[in-house]
C-alpha positions in Angstrom: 31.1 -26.4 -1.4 28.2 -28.4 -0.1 25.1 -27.9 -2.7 22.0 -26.7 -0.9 18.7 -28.0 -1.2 17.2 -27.0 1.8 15.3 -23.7 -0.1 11.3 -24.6 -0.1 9.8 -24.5 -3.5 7.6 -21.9 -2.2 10.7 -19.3 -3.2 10.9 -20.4 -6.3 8.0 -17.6 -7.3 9.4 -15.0 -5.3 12.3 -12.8 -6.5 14.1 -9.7 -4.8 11.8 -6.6 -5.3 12.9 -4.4 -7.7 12.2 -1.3 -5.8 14.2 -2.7 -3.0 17.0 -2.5 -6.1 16.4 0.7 -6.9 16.8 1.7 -3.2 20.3 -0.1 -2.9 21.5 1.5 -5.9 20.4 4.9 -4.4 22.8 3.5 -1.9 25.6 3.8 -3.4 25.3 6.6 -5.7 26.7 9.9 -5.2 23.3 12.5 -4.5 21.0 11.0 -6.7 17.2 12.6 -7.3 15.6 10.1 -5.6 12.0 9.7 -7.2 11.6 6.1 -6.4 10.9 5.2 -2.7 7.3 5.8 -1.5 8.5 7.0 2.2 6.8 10.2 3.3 9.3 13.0 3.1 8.1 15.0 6.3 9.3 14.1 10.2 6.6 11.7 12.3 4.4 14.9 14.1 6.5 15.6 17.5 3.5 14.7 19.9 3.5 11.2 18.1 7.7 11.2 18.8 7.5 12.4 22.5 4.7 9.6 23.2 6.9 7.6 22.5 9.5 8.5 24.0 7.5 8.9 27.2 6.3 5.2 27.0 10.0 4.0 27.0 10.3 5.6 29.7 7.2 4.7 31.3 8.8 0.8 30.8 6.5 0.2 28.1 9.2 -1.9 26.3 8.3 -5.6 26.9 5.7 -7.5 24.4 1.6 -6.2 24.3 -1.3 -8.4 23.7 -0.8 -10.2 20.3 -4.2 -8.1 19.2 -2.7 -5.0 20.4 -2.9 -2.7 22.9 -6.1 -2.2 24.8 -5.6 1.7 24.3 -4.7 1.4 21.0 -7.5 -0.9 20.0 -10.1 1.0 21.6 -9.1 4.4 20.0 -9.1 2.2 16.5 -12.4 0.5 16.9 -13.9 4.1 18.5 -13.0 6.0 14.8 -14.8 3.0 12.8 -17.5 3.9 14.6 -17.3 7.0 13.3 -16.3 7.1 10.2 -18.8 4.3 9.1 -21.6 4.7 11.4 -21.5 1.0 12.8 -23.3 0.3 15.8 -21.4 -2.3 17.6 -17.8 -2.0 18.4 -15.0 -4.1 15.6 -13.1 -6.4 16.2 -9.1 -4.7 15.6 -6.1 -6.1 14.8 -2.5 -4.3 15.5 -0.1 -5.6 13.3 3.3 -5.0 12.4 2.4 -2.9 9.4 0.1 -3.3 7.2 2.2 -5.5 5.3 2.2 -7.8 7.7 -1.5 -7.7 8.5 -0.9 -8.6 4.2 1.2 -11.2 5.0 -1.5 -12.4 8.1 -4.5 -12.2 6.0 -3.0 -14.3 2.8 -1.8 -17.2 5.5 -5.0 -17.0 6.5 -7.4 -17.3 4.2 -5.7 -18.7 0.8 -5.4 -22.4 0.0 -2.9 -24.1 -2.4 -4.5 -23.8 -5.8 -7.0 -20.6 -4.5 -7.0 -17.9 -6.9 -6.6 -14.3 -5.9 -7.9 -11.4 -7.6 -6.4 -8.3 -7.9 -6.2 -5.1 -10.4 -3.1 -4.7 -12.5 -1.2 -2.4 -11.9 -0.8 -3.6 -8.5 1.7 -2.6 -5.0 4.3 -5.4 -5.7 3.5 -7.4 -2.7 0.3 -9.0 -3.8 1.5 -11.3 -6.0 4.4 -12.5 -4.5 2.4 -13.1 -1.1 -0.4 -14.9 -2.9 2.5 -17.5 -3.9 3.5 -17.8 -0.7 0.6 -18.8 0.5 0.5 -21.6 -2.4 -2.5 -19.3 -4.3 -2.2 -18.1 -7.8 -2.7 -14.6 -8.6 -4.8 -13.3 -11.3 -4.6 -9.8 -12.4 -7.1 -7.7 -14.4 -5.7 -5.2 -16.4 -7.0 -1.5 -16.0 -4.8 0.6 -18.7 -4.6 3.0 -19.8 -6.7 5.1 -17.6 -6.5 2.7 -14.3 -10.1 2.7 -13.9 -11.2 -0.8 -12.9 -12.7 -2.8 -15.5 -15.8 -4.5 -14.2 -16.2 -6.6 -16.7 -13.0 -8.1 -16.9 -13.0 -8.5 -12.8 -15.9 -10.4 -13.2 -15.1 -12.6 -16.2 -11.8 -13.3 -13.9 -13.7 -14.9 -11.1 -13.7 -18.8 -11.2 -14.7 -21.4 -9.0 -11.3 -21.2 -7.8 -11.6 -17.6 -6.7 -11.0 -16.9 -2.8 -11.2 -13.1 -2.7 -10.4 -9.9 -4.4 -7.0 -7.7 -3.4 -8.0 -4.0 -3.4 -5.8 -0.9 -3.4 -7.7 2.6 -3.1 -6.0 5.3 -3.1 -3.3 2.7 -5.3 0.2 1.8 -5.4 1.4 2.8 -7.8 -0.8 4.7 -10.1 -2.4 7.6 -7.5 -6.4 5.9 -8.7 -8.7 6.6 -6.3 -12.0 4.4 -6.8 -15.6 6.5 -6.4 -17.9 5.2 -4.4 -20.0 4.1 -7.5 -16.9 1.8 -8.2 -17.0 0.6 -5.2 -20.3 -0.2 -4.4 -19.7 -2.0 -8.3 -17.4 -4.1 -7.2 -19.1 -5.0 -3.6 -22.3 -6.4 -5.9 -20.1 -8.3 -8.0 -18.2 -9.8 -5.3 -21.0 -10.4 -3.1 -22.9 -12.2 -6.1 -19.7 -14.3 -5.9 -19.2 -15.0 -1.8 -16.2 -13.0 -2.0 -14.3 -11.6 0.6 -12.7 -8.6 -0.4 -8.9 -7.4 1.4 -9.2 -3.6 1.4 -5.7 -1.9 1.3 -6.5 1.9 2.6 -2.8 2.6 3.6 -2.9 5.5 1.7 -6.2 7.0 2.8 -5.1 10.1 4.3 -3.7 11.0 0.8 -6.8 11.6 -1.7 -6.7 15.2 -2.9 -10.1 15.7 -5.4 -12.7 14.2 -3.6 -14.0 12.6 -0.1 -12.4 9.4 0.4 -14.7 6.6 -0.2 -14.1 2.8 1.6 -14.9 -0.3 0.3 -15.7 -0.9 4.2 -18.9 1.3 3.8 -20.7 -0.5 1.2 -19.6 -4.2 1.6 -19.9 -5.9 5.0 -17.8 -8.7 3.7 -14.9 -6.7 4.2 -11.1 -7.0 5.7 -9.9 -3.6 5.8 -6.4 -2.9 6.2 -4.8 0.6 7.5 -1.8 2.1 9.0 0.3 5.0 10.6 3.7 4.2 7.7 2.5 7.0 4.9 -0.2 9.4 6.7 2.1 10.2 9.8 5.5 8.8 8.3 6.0 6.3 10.8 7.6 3.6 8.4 10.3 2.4 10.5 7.7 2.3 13.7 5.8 -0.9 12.2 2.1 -0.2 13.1 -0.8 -1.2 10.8 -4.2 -2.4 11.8 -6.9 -3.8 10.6 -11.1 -4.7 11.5 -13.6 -7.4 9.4 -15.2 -10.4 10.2 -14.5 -11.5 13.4 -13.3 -15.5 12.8 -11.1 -13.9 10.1 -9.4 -11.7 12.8 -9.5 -14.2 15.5 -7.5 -16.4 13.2 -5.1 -14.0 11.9 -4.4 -13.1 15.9 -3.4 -16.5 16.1 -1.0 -16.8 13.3 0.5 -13.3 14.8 0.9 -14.9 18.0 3.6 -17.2 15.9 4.9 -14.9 13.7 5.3 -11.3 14.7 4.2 -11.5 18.3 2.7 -7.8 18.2 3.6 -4.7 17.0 6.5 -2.7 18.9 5.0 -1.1 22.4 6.5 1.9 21.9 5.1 2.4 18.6 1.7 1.9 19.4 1.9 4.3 22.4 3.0 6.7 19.5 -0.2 6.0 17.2 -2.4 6.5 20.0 -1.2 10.0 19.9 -1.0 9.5 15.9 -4.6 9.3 15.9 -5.1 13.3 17.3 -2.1 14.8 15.1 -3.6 17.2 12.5 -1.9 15.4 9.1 -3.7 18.5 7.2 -0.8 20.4 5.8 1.1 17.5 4.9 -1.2 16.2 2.2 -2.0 19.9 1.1 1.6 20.1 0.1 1.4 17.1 -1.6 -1.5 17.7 -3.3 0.4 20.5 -4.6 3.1 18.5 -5.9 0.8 16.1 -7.3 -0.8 19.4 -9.5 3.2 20.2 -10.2 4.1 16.4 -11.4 0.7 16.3 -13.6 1.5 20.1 -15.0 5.4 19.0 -15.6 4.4 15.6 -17.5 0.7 15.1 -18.3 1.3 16.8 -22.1 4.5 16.0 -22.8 4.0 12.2 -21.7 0.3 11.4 -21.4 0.4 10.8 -17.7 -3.7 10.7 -16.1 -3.8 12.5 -13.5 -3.7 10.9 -10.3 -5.9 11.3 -7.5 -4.3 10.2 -4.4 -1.3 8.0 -3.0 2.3 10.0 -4.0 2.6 8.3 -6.8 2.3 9.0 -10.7 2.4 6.1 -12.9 3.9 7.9 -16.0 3.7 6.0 -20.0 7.2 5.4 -21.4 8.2 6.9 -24.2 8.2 4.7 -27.0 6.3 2.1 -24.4 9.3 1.0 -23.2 10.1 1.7 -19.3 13.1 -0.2 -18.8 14.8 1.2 -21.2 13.6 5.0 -20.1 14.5 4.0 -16.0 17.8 2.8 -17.7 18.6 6.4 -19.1 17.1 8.0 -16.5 19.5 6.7 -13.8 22.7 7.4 -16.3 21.5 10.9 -15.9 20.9 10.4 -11.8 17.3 10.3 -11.4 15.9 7.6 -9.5 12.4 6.0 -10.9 10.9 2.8 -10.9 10.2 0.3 -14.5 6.2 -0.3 -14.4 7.3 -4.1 -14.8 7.7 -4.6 -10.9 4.0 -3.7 -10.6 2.8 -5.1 -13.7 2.6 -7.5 -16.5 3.3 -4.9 -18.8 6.6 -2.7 -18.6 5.1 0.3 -20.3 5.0 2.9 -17.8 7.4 3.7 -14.6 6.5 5.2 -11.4 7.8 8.3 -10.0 7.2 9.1 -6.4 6.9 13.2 -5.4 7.2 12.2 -1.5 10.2 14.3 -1.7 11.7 17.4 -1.5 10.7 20.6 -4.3 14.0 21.2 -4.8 14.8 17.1 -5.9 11.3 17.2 -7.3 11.5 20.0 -9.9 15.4 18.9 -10.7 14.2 15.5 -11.5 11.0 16.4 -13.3 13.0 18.6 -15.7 15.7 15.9 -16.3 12.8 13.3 -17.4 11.3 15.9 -19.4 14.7 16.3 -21.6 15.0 12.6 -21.5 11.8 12.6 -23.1 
């Protein structure tokens, strides 16, 4: 067999995602409890399906703008407006998720030898996109209670610092930064010329207090949202995102070669999205987030998290590999902390799932424990 040598060095720092393992292995297990895949366990809202629907049949199946939809777009820029009080209208981006607005915006803006900041632990794409762009990621630890360390994020900034990665509410720990935080980071960064890359996918999702965006304090600001976790629309592929018009001008451009633009259909459906009452969906998972915290704060130490679907749970014994390992003999589905970390001393359980799976596989990692 012919060797091959054609794989760019850029692979050479990116490896298969281990929660893409776990999901495979969920695969081909008999019923497992499956507390490992952040995917919303309710339906997309029916209005959100039937727009759809009706824009397929409307013929709304060939390729948009690259930027998006002019329906879509204005709806978008219409609830910044809101939401932060800004005068004029943003610039918006419609991208295929907002991973690939991720993807987009690292392309963009990060040079071979730039260094990226972001908090550890972190949502598993982050670092392996900052090597694809040729960057180098820098992470700045915030155990054990996952509040950001402002002192170690700015003794992390260098003269080879390009921007700061944040995730609020996070992936994987549930942290949801205050607006104190925030408006701590924004002087840091902005002391620093930073731009700072604002992941809010999870913003519909923050159960103890208002939601609080780093897009209100910092002008210098790419925020990045989506339809995947607030409306369950994962396989639709709609994420957006608003900031600095030459950033977004650029990133359209790079879209134009890459993804093209989001599906039609799908961005018919977020139109509609953007009027479905989500309000019942993130009471009942604020109510599993209470039952996850009551089932495992004591017995393992977990801090209680305050948004996302996530809790990032300490290993007994600070050892989550080995805990995932016998966890999964007994049929119960988790993710090792070391796919979001540099430290494997905690694993992440997701409760975007069913009570039923939920309270099985809550009481199986309690035994375990």
């Amino acid at each position: 067999m012919r060797p091959s040598h054609a794989i760019a060095e850029r692979m050479r720092h990116i490896d298969a995602s281990g929660i893409r393992k776990v999901f495979d292995l969920a695969a081909r297990m008999d019923d497992p409890i499956n507390l490992s895949i952040g995917q919303p366990d309710f339906e997309v809202p029916e209005p959100v399906k039937d727009e759809a629907v009706a824009a397929i049949a409307r013929g709304e199946n060939k390729y948009t703008q690259t930027q998006g939809t002019a329906a879509l777009r204005r709806k978008l820029a219409a609830a910044c407006r809101d939401e932060f009080g800004w005068a004029d209208e943003p610039p918006v981006l419609v991208t295929s998720g907002t991973s690939g607005a991720l993807v987009l915006a690292m392309l963009t803006l990060v040079n071979p030898g730039d260094e990226v900041v972001f908090f550890d632990p972190y949502f598993v794409m982050y670092r392996h996109l900052v090597h694809l762009a040729g960057g180098v990621p820098v992470c700045v630890e915030t155990y054990p209670d996952f509040r950001p360390d402002l002192d170690a994020f700015a003794e992390a900034i260098t003269e080879r610092t390009r921007l700061l990665i944040l995730n609020s509410p996070a992936n994987p720990t549930g942290a949801v930064y205050t607006a104190d935080e925030l408006r701590a980071i924004a002087e840091i960064a902005a002391e620093r010329g930073l731009l700072v890359i604002s992941d809010e996918i999870y913003n519909a999702f923050c159960y103890d207090a208002p939601f609080a965006s780093m897009a209100a304090v910092y002008d210098n600001t790419l925020l990045l949202r989506g339809f995947s976790k607030s409306h369950a629309m994962t396989g639709w592929r709609v994420g957006w995102c608003t900031g600095p018009t030459g950033i977004l001008e650029k990133m359209t451009m790079l879209q134009q070669y890459s993804f093209v633009c989001s599906p039609s259909m799908a961005q018919a459906g977020a139109v509609a999205a953007l009027d479905a009452d989500i309000s019942a969906h993130v009471a009942a998972y604020r109510r599993k987030r209470d039952k996850v915290h009551a089932a495992l704060g004591e017995t393992f130490g977990l801090v209680r998290p305050g948004g996302a679907f996530y809790a990032f749970v300490p290993a007994p014994g600070g050892d989550a590999t080995g805990f995932v390992t016998r966890a999964i003999e007994h049929n119960v589905l988790v993710i090792p902390g070391s796919v979001f970390s540099q430290r494997d001393t905690h694993f992440r359980i997701s409760y975007a799932t069913s009570d039923d799976q939920l309270d099985r596989g809550l009481d199986i990692l309690r035994s375990l424990a």
